[in-house]
C-alpha positions in Angstrom: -72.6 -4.6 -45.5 -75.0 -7.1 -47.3 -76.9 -4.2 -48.4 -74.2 -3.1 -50.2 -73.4 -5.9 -52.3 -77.0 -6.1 -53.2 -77.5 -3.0 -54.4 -74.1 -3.1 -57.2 -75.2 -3.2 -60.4 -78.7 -2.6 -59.7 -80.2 0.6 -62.1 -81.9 3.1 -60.0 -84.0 6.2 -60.8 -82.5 9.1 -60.1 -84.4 12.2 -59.2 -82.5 15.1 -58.4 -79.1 16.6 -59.6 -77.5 16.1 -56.4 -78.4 12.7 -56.4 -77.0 12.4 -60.0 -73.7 14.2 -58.8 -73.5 12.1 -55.9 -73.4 8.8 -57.9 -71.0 10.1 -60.4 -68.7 11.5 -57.8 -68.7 7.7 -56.7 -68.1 6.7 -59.7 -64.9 9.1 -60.7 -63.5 7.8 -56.9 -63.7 3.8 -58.1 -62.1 5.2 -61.1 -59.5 7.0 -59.6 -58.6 4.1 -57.0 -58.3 1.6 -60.0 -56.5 4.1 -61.5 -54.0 4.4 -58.9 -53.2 0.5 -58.2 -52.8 -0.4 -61.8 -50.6 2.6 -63.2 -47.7 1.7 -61.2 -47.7 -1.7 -62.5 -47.9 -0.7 -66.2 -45.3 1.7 -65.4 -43.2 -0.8 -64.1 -43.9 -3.7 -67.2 -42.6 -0.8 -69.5 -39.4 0.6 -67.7 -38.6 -3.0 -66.5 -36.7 -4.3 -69.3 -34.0 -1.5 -69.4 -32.7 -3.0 -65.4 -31.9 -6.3 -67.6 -29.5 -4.8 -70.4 
């Protein structure tokens, strides 16, 4: 697990197109999971004020 937290935000060579895919496809999943926690927040900050009238 400590290897893990070393290794963030360190900028590795990358050699191979699956290797390249393979760190993108982790990317798009950190994107997607952020995605998903803050969307229904926003969406409820917008369509929270119409409970109040």
């Amino acid at each position: 697990m400590i290897e893990f937290f070393t290794t963030i935000g360190t900028v590795d060579q990358i050699y191979t197109v699956v290797d390249y895919y393979t760190y993108i496809k982790g990317l798009e999943y950190l994107i997607c999971v952020g995605f998903f926690c803050v969307f229904p927040m926003f969406y409820r900050y917008i369509h929270g004020g119409d409970e109040k009238k």
